[in-house]
Structures are given as C-alpha cells and as structure tokens.
C-alpha positions in Angstrom: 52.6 -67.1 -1.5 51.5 -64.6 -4.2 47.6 -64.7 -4.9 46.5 -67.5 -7.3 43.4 -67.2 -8.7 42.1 -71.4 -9.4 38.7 -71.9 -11.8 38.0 -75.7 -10.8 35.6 -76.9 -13.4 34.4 -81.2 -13.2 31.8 -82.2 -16.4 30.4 -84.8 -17.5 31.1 -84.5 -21.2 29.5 -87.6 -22.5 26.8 -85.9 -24.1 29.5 -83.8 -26.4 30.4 -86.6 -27.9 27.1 -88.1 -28.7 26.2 -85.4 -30.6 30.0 -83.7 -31.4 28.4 -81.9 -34.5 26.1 -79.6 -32.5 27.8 -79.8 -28.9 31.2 -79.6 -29.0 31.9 -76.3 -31.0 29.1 -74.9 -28.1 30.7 -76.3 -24.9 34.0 -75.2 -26.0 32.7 -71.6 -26.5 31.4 -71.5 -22.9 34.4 -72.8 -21.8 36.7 -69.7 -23.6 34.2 -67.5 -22.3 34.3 -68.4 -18.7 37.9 -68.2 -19.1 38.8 -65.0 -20.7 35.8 -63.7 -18.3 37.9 -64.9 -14.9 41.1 -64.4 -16.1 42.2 -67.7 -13.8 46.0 -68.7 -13.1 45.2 -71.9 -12.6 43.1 -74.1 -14.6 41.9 -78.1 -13.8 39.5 -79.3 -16.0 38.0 -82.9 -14.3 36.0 -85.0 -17.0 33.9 -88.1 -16.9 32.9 -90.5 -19.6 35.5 -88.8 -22.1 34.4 -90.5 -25.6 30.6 -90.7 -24.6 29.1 -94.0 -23.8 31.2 -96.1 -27.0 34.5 -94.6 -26.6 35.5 -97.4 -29.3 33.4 -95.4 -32.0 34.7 -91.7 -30.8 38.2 -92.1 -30.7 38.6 -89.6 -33.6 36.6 -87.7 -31.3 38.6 -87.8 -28.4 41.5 -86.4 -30.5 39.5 -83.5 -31.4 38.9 -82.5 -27.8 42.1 -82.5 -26.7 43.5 -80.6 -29.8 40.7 -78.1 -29.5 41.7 -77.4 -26.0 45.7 -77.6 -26.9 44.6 -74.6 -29.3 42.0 -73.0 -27.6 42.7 -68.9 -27.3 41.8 -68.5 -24.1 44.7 -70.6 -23.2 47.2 -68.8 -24.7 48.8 -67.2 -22.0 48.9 -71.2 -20.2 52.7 -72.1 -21.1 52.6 -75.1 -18.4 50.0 -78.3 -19.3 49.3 -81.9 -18.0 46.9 -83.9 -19.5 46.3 -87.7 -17.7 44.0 -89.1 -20.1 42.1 -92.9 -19.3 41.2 -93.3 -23.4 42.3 -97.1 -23.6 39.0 -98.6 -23.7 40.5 -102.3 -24.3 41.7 -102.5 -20.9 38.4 -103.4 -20.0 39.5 -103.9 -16.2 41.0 -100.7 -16.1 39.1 -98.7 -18.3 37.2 -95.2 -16.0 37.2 -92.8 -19.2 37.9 -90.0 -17.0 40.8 -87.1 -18.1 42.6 -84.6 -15.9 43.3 -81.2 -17.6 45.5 -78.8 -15.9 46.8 -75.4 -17.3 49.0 -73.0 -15.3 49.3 -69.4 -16.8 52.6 -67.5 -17.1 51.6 -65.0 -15.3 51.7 -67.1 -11.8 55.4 -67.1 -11.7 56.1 -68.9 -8.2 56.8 -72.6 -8.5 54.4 -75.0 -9.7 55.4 -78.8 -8.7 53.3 -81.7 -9.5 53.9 -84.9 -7.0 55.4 -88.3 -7.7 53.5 -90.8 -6.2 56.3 -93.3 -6.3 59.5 -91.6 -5.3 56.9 -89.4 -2.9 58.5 -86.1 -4.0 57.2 -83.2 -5.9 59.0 -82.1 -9.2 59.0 -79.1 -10.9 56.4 -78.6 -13.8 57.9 -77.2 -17.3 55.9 -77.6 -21.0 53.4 -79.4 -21.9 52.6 -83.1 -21.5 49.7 -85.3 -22.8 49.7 -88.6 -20.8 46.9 -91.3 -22.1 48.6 -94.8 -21.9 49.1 -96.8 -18.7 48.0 -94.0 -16.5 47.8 -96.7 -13.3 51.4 -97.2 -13.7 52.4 -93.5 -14.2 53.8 -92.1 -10.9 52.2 -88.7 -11.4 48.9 -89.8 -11.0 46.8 -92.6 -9.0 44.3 -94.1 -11.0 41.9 -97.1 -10.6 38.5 -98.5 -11.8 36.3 -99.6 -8.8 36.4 -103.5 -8.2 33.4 -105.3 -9.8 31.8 -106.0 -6.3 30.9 -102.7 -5.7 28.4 -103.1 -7.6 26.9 -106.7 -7.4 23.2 -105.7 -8.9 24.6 -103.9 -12.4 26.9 -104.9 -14.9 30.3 -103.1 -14.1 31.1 -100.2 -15.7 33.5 -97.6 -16.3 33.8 -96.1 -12.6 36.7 -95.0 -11.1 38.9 -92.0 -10.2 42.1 -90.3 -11.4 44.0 -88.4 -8.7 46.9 -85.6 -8.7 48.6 -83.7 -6.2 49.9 -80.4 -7.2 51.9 -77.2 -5.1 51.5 -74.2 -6.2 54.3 -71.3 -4.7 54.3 -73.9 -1.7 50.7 -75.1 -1.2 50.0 -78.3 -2.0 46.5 -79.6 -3.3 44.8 -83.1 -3.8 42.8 -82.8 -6.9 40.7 -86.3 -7.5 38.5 -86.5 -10.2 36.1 -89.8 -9.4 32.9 -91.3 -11.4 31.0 -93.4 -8.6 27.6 -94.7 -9.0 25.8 -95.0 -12.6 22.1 -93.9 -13.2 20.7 -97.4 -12.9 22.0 -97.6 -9.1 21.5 -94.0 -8.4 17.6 -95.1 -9.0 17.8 -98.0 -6.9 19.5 -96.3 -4.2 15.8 -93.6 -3.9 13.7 -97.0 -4.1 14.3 -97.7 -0.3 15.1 -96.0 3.4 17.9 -96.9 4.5 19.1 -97.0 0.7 20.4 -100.8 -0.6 23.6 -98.7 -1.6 24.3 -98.2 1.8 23.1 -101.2 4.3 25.0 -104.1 2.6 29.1 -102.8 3.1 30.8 -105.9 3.6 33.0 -104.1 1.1 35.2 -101.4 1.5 32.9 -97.8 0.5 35.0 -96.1 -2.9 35.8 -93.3 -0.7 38.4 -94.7 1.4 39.5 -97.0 -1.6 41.2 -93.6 -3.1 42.9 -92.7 -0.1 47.0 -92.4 -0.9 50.0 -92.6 1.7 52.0 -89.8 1.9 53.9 -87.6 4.1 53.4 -84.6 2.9 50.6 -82.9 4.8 47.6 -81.9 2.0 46.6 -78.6 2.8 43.7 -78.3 0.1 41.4 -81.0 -1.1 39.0 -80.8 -4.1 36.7 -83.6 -5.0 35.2 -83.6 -8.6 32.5 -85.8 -9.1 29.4 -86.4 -11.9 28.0 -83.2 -11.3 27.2 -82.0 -15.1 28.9 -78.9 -15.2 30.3 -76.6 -12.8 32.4 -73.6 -12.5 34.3 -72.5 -9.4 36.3 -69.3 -9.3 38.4 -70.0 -5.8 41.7 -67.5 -4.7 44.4 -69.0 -3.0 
C-alpha cells in the first residue's frame, strides 16, 4: 500500500469542559497546530470523560466540541469523518463518556473501509457521519461499560471502552479507546504488594472482556487509554 502517515492522539478531556471558557479555545489550538505541523492522512482522536465529570450540565458543551472539530481548519483537507459518540448520560448502565474521532484526508486516495461487526465485513467509508445514540447496538463499533463487579470497593462509574476496526489501502487496524480504573482505585491499587486490584479475580480482567470474534486477521492494534494527552506520529 501507498505510505499513510497516522497521528494517534487518546486525551482525557474532562478538564476542558470544567473550565470550557479558558480551556477549550487552548486545547483546540494545540490540536490545529500539531496537525498542520504533521501534515497526517489519518487522524483518530480517542477521548475519555467527554462532558467532564456532569455530562448532564455540559451537554451544550459537548455540541461545541464536536462542531469546533467539524470546522476546525486544519481539517480541511479531511473529506472522510466518523464520529461514535457515548453522550447519553441517562443510560446509566451503559453510559462510558468516551468518543471516537476519525478523519481520513483526501490526499490518501487508496481505500478506506470501516468494519461491520455484525455482518463481519468491511464497507467502504464516504462523508461524514456523527454517531451518538445507541452506540452498543451500532454494528460499526463495539461498545460496553464494565460490569459493576469490577469494581466492588467504589461506586461504579463511567468505565468502559469503544472499539473500531478500520483498513486502510488493505491493512486493517483495531483501534480501542478504553477508560479502566478511576483515581480512587488507582490509589488503592499503590496501598499494597501484591496490589488488591490484582489478587482477588474471580472475575474476568477488562482486558479480555473487549476481545471481538472475527476472522479477519488484525494486523495493527492500538490501545488508547487515560493517559492525559498524547501525540503519536506513526507511518504505515
């Protein structure tokens, strides 16, 4: 396949929205900049807690970000778009507030294919789509929110993952964004050697609760995780 230049980027955006006044106009500027600075073909953008911690109250907000990055300039030249967006903070069972972003350039002019996990085929990506309702049922994407007895000792919150598989000119790649532990059990875990997060499994661990059936062989996988912010420039 022709060279594809990726920037990979997973960010924990919660802050933005806590203060949207002072942070938002700022991330979105480094954002451009890394951007029109790598000239990528490929973008995926992996958030957690999109909304901050009360999505309820930053719904208008939530709008915002994804019309700011709809307009942004330095994705002009990006004439192919998915968005999977968890923003249905009611479903309280269901709920991660994590968002996929995905922006393919026009200039990467091999076939780009996005994979169906229900008929277990890949179809051809044209446009733009914003997908936010439903998303566990959408067969483009696997979402779930981590059963409640991962975490007996806290009260269960919004962790889960979102997963998509893409091919780009021919390569496939699993792209999962996933929100695991919260700070309160990331302290416990350091309290003790061997850590309580660990000892007790009678459960199944998140990572192989993610795991998909398929038979198409994943060449590629990237896992995006709570990490703040990071940028990766990667060629494939």
């Amino acid at each position: 396949m022709d060279s594809c230049k990726l920037v990979l980027i997973t960010a924990n955006i919660g802050s933005i929205f806590e203060d949207a006044a002072t942070m938002l106009d700022r991330w979105f500027h480094e954002f451009s900049e890394h951007l029109l600075r790598h000239q990528p073909d490929f973008v995926a953008l992996h958030c957690q807690e999109l909304g901050g911690k009360t999505t309820k109250d930053s719904m208008h907000l939530i709008e915002i970000f994804i019309d700011k990055l709809l307009s942004c300039t330095a994705l002009n030249a990006f004439d192919r778009v998915r968005i999977f967006c968890d923003r249905d903070h009611t479903a309280v069972e269901k709920y991660t507030a994590l968002a996929n972003f995905y922006f393919v350039s026009r200039r990467f002019t091999r076939l780009v294919e996005l994979y169906n996990f229900k008929d277990r085929s890949y179809m051809v990506v044209t446009g733009s789509e914003v997908i936010c309702d439903r998303l566990e049922e959408h067969p483009l994407a696997r979402k779930a929110k981590f059963p409640k007895d991962f975490f007996p000792n806290f009260e269960w919150s919004r962790k889960g993952f979102i997963r998509t598989r893409w091919r780009l000119g021919g390569r496939p790649f699993d792209f999962v964004n996933i929100h695991l532990f919260h700070d309160g059990s990331n302290l416990v875990a350091l309290q003790s050697s061997p850590s309580v997060v660990i000892v007790p499994l009678p459960r199944p661990s998140p990572v192989p609760y993610c795991t998909v059936k398929a038979t198409a062989v994943v060449a590629l996988f990237y896992l995006f995780d709570d990490f703040s912010t990071i940028w990766v420039k990667h060629y494939v």
